[in-house]
C-alpha positions as CSV (number, residue, x, y, z in Angstrom):
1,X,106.7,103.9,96.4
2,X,105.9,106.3,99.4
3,X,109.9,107.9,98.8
4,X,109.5,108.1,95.0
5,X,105.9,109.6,95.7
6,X,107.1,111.7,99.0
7,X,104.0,110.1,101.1
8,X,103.2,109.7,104.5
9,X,103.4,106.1,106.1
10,X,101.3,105.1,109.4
11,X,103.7,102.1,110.8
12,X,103.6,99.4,113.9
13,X,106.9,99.7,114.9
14,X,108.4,96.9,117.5
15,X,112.1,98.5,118.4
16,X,114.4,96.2,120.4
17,X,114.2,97.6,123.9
18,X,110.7,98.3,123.5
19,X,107.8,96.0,125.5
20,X,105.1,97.0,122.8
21,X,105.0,98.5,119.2
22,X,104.5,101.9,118.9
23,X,102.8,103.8,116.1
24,X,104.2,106.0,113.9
25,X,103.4,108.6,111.0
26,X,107.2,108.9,108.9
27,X,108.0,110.3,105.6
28,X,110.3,107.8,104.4
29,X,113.7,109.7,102.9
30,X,115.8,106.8,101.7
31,X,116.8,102.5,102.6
32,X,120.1,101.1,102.8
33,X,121.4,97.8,103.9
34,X,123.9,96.9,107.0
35,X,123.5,93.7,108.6
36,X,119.7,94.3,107.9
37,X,118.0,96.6,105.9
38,X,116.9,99.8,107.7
39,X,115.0,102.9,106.2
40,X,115.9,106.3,107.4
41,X,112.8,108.8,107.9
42,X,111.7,111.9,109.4
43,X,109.4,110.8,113.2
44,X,106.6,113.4,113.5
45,X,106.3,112.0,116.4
46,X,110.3,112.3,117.9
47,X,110.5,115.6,115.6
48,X,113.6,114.2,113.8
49,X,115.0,112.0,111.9
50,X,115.1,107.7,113.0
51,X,116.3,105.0,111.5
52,X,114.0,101.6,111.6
53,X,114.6,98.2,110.9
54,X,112.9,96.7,108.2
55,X,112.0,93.3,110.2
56,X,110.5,95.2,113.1
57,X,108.1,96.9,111.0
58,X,104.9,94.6,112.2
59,X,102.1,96.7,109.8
60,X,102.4,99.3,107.7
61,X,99.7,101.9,105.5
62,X,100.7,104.3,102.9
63,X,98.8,107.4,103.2
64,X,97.2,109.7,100.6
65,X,99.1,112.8,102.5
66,X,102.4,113.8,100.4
67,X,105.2,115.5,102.5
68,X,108.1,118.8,102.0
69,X,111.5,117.3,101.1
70,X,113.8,118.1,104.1
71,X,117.7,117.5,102.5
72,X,118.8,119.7,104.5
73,X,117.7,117.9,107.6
74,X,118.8,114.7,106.3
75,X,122.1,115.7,105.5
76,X,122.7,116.9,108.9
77,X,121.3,113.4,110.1
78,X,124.1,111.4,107.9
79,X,126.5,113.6,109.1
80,X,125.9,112.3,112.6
81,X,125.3,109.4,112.1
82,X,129.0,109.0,110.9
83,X,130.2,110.9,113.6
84,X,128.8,108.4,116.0
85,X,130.2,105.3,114.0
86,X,133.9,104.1,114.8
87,X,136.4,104.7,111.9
88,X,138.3,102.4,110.1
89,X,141.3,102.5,108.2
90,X,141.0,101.0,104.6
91,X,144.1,100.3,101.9
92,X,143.4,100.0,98.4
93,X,145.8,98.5,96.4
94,X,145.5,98.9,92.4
């Protein structure tokens, strides 16, 4: 609901390396599944875009605040992030 709706979320965060969660205010952009599902937003609080695990999201509270689209922010982010991932050379065969 807060992507279709474009509004703010106020998250406990627990990230891997981290001792305790953090809070967050994010503007959700999108979800997609890897080995777990992760939803990329924009961290007012890093001032750019993050990636979070699902499963480490201990608390969340959708806000009544709604947010500006940033694509052109997000696109750059997807660019790098497949930058920073290995590549891997596929066949199909029809």
């Amino acid at each position: 609901m807060a992507i279709a709706t474009r509004r703010l979320v106020r998250l406990h965060y627990q990230a891997l390396e981290a001792q305790a969660p953090t809070t967050r205010d994010i503007e959700p952009s999108g979800l997609y599944l890897s080995r777990h599902w992760h939803v990329v937003v924009y961290c007012r609080l890093r001032q750019s875009f993050r990636d979070f695990r699902l499963n480490r999201i201990q608390q969340l509270d959708l806000r009544a605040e709604v947010y500006p689209a940033r694509p052109k922010t997000l696109q750059q982010y997807w660019a790098d992030a497949a930058h920073r991932r290995p590549t891997e050379k596929v066949v199909l065969r029809y």
